[in-house]
C-alpha positions in Angstrom: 0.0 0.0 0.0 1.2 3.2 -0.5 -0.4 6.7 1.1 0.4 10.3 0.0 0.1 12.1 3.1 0.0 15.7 3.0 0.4 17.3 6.5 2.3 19.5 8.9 5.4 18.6 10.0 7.6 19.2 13.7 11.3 18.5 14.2 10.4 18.1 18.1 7.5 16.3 19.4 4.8 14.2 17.0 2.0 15.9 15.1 1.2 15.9 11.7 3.6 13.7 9.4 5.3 13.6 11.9 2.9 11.3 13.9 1.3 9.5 11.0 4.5 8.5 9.2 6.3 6.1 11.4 3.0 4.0 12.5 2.2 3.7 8.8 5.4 2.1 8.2 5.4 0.0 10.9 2.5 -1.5 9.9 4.2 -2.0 6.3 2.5 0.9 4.5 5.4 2.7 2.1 4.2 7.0 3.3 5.0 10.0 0.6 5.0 12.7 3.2 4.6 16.2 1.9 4.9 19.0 4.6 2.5 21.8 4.3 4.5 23.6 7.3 7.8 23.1 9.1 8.1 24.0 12.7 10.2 23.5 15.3 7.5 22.2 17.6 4.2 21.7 17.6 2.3 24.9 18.8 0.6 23.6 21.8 3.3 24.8 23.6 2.7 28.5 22.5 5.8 29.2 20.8 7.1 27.7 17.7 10.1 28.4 15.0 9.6 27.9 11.1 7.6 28.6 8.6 4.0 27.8 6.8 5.1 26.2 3.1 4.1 27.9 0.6 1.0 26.4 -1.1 2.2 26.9 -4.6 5.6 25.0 -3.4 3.5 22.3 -1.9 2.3 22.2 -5.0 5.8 22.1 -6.9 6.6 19.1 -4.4 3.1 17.0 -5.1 3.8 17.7 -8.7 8.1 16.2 -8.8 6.0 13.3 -7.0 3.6 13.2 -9.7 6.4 13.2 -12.6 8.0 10.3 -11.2 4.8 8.1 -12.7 3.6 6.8 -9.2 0.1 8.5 -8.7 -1.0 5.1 -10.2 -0.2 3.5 -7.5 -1.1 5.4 -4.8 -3.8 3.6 -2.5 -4.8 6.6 -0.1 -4.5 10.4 -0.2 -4.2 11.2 3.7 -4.5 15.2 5.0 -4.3 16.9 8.4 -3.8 20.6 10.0 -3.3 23.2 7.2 -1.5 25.8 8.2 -2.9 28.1 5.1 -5.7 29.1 3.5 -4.3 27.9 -0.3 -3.4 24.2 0.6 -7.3 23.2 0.7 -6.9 23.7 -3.0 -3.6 21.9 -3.5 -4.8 19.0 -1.6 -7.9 18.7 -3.8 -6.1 19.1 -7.1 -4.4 16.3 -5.9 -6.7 14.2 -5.1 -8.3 15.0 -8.9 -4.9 13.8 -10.3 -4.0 10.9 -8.2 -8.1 9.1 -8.5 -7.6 10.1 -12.7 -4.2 7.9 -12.4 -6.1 5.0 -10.0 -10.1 5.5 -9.9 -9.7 3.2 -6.9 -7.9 5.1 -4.8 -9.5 7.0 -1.8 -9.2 10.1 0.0 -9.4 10.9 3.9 -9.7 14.0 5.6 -8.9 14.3 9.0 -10.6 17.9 9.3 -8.3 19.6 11.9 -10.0 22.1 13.7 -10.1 21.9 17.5 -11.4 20.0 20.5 -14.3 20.8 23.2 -11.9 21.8 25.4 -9.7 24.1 23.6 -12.0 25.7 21.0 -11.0 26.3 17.7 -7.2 26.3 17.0 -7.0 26.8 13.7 -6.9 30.3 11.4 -10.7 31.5 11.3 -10.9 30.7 7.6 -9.9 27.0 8.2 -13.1 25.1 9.2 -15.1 27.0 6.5 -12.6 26.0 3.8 -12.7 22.8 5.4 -16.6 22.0 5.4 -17.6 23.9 2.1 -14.5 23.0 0.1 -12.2 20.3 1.4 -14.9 17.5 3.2 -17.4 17.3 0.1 -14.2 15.7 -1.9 -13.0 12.9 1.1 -14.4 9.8 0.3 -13.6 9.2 4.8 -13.3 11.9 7.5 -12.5 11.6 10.6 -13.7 14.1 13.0 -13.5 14.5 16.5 -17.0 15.5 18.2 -16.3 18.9 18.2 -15.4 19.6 14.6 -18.5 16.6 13.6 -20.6 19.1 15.4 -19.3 22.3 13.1 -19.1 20.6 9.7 -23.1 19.7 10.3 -24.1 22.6 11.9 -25.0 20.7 15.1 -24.3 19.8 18.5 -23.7 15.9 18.8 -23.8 14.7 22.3 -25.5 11.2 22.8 -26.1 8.4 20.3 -28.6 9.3 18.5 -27.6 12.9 17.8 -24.0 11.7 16.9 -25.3 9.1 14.3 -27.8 11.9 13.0 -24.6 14.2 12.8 -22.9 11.1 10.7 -25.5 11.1 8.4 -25.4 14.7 8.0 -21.8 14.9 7.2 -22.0 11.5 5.0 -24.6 13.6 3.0 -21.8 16.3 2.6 -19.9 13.8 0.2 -17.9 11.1 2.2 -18.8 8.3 2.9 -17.2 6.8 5.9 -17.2 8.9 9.1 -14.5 7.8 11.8 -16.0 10.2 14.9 -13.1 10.6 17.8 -13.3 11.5 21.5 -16.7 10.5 21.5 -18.4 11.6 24.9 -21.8 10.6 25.3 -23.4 11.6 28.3 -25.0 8.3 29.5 -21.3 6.2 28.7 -19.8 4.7 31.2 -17.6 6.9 33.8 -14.2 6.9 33.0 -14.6 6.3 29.8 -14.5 7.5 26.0 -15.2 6.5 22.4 -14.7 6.4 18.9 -17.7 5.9 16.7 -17.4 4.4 12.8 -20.4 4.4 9.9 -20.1 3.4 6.1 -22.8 1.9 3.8 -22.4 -1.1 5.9 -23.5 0.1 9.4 -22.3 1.6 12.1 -19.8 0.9 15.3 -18.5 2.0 18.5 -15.8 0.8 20.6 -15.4 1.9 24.5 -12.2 2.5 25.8 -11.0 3.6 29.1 -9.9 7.7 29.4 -6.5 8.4 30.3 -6.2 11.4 32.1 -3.8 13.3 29.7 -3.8 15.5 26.6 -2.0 13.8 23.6 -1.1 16.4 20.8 -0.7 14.2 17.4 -2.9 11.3 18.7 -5.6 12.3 16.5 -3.4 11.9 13.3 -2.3 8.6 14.7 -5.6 7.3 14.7 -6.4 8.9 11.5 -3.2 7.3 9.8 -3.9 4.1 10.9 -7.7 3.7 10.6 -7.4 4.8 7.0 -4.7 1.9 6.1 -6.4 -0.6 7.9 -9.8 0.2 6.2 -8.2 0.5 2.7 -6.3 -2.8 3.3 -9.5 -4.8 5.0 -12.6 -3.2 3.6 -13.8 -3.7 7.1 -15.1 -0.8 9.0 -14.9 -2.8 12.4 -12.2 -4.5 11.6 -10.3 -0.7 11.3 -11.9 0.8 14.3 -11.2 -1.9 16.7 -7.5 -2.1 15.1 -6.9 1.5 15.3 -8.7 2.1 19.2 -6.1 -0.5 20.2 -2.9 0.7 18.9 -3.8 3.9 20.2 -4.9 3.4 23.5 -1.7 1.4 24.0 0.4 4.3 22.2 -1.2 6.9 25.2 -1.4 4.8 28.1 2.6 4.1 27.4 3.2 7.6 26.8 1.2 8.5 30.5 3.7 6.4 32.0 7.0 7.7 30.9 5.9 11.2 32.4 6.5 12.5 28.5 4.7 15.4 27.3 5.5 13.8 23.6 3.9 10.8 22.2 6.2 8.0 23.0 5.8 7.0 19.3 8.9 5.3 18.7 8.9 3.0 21.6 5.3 1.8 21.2 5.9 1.0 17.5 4.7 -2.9 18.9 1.5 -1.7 19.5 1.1 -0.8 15.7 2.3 -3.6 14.4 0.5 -6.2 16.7 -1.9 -4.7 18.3 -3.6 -6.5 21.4 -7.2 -6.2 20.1 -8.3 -5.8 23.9 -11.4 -4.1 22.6 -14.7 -5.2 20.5 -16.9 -2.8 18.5 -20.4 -2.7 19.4 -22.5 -2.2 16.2 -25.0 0.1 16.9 -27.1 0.2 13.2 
């Protein structure tokens, strides 16, 4: 398999490409990483050295990729935070190009916007470029609650709302929704989810909640849900796959005392993961 991933990139720290690359390969998927920015750290930690790429050089870099006759064999475009207004429209001209070299290939949007608890961290033109322009191409998003909630134009809490929110956003264009940091009020205490829904049905999977704040876990999960989807076809198969790695990934990284994703050192839990939880289909 092989995954153009357009994303941010960090030197320090794992976000972006640089939190989706090394999973992917562990798991045997060959990554094209193109870096739409290149800071010294993530921003989190509310300073940061480098600068946004230029969208028309992100361009310059998809299109060297592009000359070296591979788009044909490209399995999965993959995007995350964009620093800039002008990469929405470089991503999707990519897309265009790489599905007119191989109709079968797929692309997911993880539509980086924010979280409930930190708002919106993203330039204000971001999450309308996103919903208007960006999601209506993906053929599989994955939001977290929060950004499900403002690509739909609702407020997603329990089941029922979430799944309507789903369908809303499936209705948009895509059609498989990976929902993150699912928090439904009536769950179990101590406790989160991730939600899945394609043209087959729909599934969640219950995990316990670590009591941290993981920048780049979301673009783990949405690295390796979208390979193991491609490669299986299976929705459940993906989400229970994907919730296991990444549990494993944060609960290591709570115990070393990091702030950073221990990435590197839970590169087992990628390739073998302990499938300690099962996916609840819920329609």
């Amino acid at each position: 398999m092989k995954v153009l991933s357009i994303q941010s990139a960090v030197a320090y720290g794992h976000v972006g490409n640089s939190a989706a690359v090394f999973p992917l390969q562990r798991i045997g998927v060959e990554v094209l990483p193109v870096y739409t920015v290149n800071f010294s750290n993530h921003t989190g930690y509310g300073a940061w050295r480098g600068p946004l790429i230029d969208p028309a050089d992100v361009g310059e870099v998809i299109t060297g990729i592009e000359e070296r006759g591979v788009f044909g064999q490209i399995d999965a475009v993959l995007s995350g935070y964009q620093g800039g207004e002008g990469i929405g429209d470089v991503i999707i001209d990519a897309v265009a190009r790489v599905k007119a070299a191989n109709p079968d290939a797929v692309y997911a949007c993880d539509p980086v916007m924010g979280n409930a608890t930190s708002g919106c961290f993203v330039a204000p033109a971001i999450p309308v470029l996103l919903r208007d322009k960006v999601v209506p191409v993906a053929d599989i998003i994955t939001p977290n609650q929060f950004e499900l909630g403002f690509l739909t134009g609702t407020e997603p809490s329990d089941l029922d709302s979430t799944l309507a929110s789903v369908d809303l956003a499936m209705a948009m264009g895509p059609r498989t929704v990976l929902v993150t940091s699912v928090e439904r009020p009536d769950r179990e205490e101590g406790t989160i989810e991730m939600l899945v829904a394609d043209g087959e049905g729909a599934w969640i999977v219950q995990t316990p909640r670590l009591p941290m704040k993981a920048n780049g876990s979301g673009d783990v999960t949405a690295a390796l849900f979208t390979a193991h989807y491609v490669s299986t076809g299976s929705a459940k198969t993906a989400l229970e796959r994907t919730a296991s790695s990444v549990y494993d990934l944060l609960k290591l990284t709570l115990e070393s005392g990091e702030r950073e994703l221990q990435l590197v050192e839970a590169q087992e839990f990628y390739a073998n993961p302990a499938l300690q939880f099962t996916a609840r289909q819920v329609r």
